[in-house]
N, C-alpha and C positions, 0 to 999 in steps of 0.2 A: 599327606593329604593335600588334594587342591583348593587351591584357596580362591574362592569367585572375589573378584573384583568389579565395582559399582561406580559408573560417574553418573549421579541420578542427576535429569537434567529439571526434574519439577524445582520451582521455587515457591511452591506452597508449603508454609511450614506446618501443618495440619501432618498434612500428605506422606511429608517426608518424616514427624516423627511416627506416624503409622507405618511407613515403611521398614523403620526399626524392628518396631515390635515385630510386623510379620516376618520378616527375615530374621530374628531371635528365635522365634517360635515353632514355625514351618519351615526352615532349614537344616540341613543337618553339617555341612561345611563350615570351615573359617571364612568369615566375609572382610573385604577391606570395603570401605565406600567413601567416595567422596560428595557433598551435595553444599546447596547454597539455599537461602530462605530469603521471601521477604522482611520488609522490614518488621519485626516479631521482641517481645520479651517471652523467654524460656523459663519457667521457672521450675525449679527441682521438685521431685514428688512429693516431698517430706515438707513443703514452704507454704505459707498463708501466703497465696495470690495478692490479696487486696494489701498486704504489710510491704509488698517487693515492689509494688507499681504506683508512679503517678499517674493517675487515671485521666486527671483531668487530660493531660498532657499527650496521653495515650490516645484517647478521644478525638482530639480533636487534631491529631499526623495520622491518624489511619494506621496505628500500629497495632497489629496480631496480638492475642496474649494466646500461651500455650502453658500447658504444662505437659512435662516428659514423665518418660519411665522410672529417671534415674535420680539418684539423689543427688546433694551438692545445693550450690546458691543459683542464681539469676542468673541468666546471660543476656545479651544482647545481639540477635540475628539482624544480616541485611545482606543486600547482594556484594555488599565490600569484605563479607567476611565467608571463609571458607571454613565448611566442618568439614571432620573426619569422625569414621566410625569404625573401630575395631569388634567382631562377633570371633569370639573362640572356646573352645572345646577346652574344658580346665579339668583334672585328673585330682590337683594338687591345689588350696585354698595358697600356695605360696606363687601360683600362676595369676592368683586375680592380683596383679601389683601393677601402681599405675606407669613405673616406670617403663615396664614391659612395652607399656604401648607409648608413651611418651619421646622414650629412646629414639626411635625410627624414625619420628620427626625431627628432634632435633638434629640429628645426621643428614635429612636432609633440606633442612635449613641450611645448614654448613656447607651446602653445597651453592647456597646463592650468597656465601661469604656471612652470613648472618651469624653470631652468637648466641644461642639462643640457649638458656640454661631452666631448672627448675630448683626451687625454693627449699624442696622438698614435699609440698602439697599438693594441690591438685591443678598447679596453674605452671605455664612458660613465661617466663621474660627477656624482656631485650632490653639492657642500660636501661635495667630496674624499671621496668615498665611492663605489665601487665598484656600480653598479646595473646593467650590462650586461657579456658578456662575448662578443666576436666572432668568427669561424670562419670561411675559406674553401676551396673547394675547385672546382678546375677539371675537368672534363669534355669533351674536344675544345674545343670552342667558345663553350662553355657553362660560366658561372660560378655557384656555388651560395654563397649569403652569407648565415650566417643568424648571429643574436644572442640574447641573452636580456634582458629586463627582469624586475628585481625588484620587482613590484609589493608582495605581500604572503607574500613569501616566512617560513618558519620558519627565521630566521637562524641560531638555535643548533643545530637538525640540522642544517644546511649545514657550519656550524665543526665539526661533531663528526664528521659523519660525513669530512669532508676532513682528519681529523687524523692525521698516519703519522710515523712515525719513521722515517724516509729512513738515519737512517746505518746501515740493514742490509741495507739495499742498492746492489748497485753495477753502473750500465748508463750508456749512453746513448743515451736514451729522452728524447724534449722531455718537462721538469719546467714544471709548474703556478709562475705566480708569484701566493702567495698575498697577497690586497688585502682592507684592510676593507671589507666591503660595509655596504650599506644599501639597505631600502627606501622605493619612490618614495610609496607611499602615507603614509608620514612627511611630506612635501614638498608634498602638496597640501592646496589653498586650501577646499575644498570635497571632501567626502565621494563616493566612489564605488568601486562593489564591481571586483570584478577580470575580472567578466564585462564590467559597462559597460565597464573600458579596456581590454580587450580590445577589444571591438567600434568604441570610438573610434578606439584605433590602427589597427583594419583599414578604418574607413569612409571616415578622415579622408587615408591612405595611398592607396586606392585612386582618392577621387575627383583627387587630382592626375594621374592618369593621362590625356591624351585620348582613350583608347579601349580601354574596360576590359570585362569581363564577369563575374560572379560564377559562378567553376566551381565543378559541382558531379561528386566521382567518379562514374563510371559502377561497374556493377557488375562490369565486365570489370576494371578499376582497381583495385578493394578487390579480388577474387580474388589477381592477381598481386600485388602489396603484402602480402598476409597471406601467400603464397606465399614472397615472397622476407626477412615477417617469420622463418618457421619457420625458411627453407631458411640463412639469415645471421645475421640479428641476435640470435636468441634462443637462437644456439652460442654453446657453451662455446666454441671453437676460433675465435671471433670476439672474441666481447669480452675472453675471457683470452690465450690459445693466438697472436693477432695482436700479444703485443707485444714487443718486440727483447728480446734474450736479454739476461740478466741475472743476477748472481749476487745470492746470499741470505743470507745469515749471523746467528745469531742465538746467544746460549748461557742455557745455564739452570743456576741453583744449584738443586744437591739436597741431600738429607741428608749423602750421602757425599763431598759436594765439588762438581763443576760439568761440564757438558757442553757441547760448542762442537759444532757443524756448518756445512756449506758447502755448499750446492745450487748448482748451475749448471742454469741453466734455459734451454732455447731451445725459442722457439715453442709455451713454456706447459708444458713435458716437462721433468721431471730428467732431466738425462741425467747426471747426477754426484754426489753428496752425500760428504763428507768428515766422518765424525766422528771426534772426539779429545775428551782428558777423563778423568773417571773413570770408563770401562765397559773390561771388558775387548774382547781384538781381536774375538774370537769373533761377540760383540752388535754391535760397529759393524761386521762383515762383513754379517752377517741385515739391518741396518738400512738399510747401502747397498744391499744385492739387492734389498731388498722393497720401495726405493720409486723403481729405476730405470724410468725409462720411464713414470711415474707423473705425473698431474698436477699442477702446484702447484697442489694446492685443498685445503683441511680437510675437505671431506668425503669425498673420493677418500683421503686420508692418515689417515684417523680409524681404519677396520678396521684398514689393515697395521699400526699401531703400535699398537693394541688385541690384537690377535695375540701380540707381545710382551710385553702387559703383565707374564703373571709374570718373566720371565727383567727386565724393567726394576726392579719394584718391589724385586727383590733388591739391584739397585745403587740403591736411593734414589729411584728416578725415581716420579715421581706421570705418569701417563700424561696425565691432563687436563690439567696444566701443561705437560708437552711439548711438547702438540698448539698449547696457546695461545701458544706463540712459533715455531710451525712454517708458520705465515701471514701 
């Protein structure tokens, strides 16, 4: 069978994980692709969003959140780091194996002197450091395997933006196992930009193939793809609203003492908040009403509890400070 080959050149990560999906779906070939994203956190389809992100942090670099098809922990996209994505035709449940698609990389790693081994799970390393992280996801018949390589990633937005204090919350939700990473462009013998390996991994991947052809999308392609960007991947109701219910807990010292609450969230919706503390019953009635049915988002919870500010500021509450442990 021919196997199309993909050097997508978008760096939207919306885009290009919609382009997954369509080429999973609407293809009937083995697909190789190689593609690159702004700067984005990924997180796997099975993960509470708001548990895997510093939001603040997020916020305020301009960094994408996505979530993908496929299961697995967080990743960390940016123009320093190059994906790959494996689409194949499986007969045999002993075909969806991640080494299958793993292998081929590291071979041709090996070819820019690199050592590049796996753990046995779903990640690559180099002198025990962290440079890929792997993903699968099945479709009828059809397997989708894609990875990451840390070419020339900004390792310290990766660490920063992936930093959360988890014990405020409580689900279960598959948690991210966080690994030192490192980049590969540390490891090499000889200098070259993130385009060139890019293009090596995808020339050097594809000429293995015996019968290969360099696809290029049609315009009917990109139509549906941008389509099914708006229509999925660039909702709220996807990347947040998609992840198992979960509670939230968080308290704030004020002037007058301290404040505690309890969200219960399902399907990205309060559907419950419990506060206690120093406010009287009155306020944490208003407080529970005004943000049931409400998203968990800071921006959706920023007016109703802006609304309150006077009746809050009486009991001690600084409303800014509220909001920043309300996410």
């Amino acid at each position: 069978m021919t196997v199309s080959c993909i050097l997508l050149e978008s760096l939207d990560p919306y885009f290009n994980l919609a382009t997954e999906e369509h080429l999973l779906k609407k293809y009937d070939e083995d697909i190789f692709m190689i593609w690159r994203s702004e700067s984005s956190i990924v997180v796997g389809k099975h993960q509470n969003a708001l548990a895997e992100i510093n939001h603040q942090y997020v916020r305020e670099n301009n960094i994408h959140v996505a979530r993908r098809l496929s299961g697995g922990g967080t990743v960390f996209h940016d123009p320093g780091n190059v994906n790959f994505t494996f689409i194949k035709r499986v007969e045999k449940m002993e075909e969806v194996n991640f080494k299958i698609f793993t292998q081929p990389i590291v071979d041709v790693l090996k070819k820019l002197d690199l050592d590049a081994y796996t753990t046995g799970r779903n990640d690559l390393l180099i002198d025990g450091k962290k440079i890929s992280g792997n993903a699968e996801h099945i479709h009828k018949k059809r397997v989708l395997h894609h990875g990451t390589l840390l070419f020339d990633s900004h390792l310290d937005k990766l660490r920063n933006a992936l930093k959360v204090d988890l014990s405020r919350f409580e689900h279960k939700a598959v948690q991210s196992n966080r690994s030192e990473v490192g980049n590969i462009s540390e490891y090499l013998k000889r200098q070259m930009s993130v385009e060139e390996f890019a293009r090596f991994i995808f020339e050097n991947i594809a000429k293995e193939y015996s019968d290969f052809n360099v696809l290029e999308l049609t315009d009917e392609d990109i139509f549906e793809i941008n389509k099914l960007k708006e229509e999925k991947y660039c909702q709220w109701e996807w990347i947040y609203g998609y992840s198992p219910k979960y509670k939230y807990h968080n308290t704030l010292k004020t002037s007058k003492g301290k404040v505690q609450f309890t969200f219960q969230i399902v399907k990205g919706k309060i559907v419950d908040s419990v506060w206690d503390g120093d406010l009287p019953e009155s306020l944490t009635e208003q407080l529970s009403q005004k943000l049931l049915s409400q998203n968990h988002d800071i921006e959706v919870l920023k007016p109703l509890i802006k609304s309150l500010e006077k009746e809050l500021s009486i009991e001690g509450v600084v409303v800014s400070d509220l909001l920043a442990v309300m996410a």
